[in-house]
N, C-alpha and C positions, 0 to 999 in steps of 0.2 A: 627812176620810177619806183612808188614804194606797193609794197605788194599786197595782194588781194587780204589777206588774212591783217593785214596792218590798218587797211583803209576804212576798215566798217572803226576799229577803233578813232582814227582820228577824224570821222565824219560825224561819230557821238560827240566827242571830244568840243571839234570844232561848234558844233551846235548849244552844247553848254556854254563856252567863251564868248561865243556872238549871242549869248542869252534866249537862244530860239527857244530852248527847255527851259523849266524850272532847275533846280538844284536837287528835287526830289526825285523828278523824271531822271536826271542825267543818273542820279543814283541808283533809281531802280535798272535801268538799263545797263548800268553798266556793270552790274554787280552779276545779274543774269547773261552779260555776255561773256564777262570774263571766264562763269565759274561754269556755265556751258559749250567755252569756245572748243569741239575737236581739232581743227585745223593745226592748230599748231603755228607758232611762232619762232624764228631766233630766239637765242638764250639773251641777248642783248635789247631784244625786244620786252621778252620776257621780265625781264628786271625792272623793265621801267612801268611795265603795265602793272606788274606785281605791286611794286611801291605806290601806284595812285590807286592800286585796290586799298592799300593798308588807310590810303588816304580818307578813298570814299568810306571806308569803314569806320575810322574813328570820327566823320561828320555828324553833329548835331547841330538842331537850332531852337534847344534847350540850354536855356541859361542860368546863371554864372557855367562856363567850358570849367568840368573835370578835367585831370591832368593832363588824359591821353586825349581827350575830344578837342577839335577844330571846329573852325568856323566856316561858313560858306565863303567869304572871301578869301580864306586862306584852302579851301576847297578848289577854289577858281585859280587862285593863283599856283597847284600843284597841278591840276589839267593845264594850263596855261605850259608848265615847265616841262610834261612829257609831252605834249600837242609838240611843240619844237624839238625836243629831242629825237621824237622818235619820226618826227617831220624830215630829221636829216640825214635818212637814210637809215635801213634795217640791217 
């Protein structure tokens, strides 16, 4: 069972991958929950939600992508990668 402080993450998560949000929404969201979460997480959880912070942060969908900028599908496909990881247990 994954635990309460993991779940609001991958219910965000889950809802940008099944496209229920925009790529904006999923952004705003997730940036205001990360960097307001008290709760507190695993260090192993930690890492991964860390990493799709760095994710959502270097997203644009201004073009030509600068070096450090990604793109929404490659945006999708980084929630895609911790939505499962951290799907497999905290």
């Amino acid at each position: 069972m994954t635990s309460q402080p993991i779940q609001k993450y991958l219910d965000l998560i889950r809802s940008y991958i099944d496209r229920k949000i925009s790529t904006k929404e999923f952004e705003r969201e997730y940036l205001l929950m990360f960097k307001g979460d008290k709760e507190g997480v695993s260090e192993k959880a930690f890492l991964i939600l860390d990493r799709l912070f760095s994710d959502v942060d270097c997203y644009t969908d201004i073009l030509p992508l600068g070096k450090w900028d990604i793109s929404e599908e490659q945006l999708r496909e980084a929630a895609k990668k911790a939505y499962l990881t951290l799907g497999k247990g905290e």
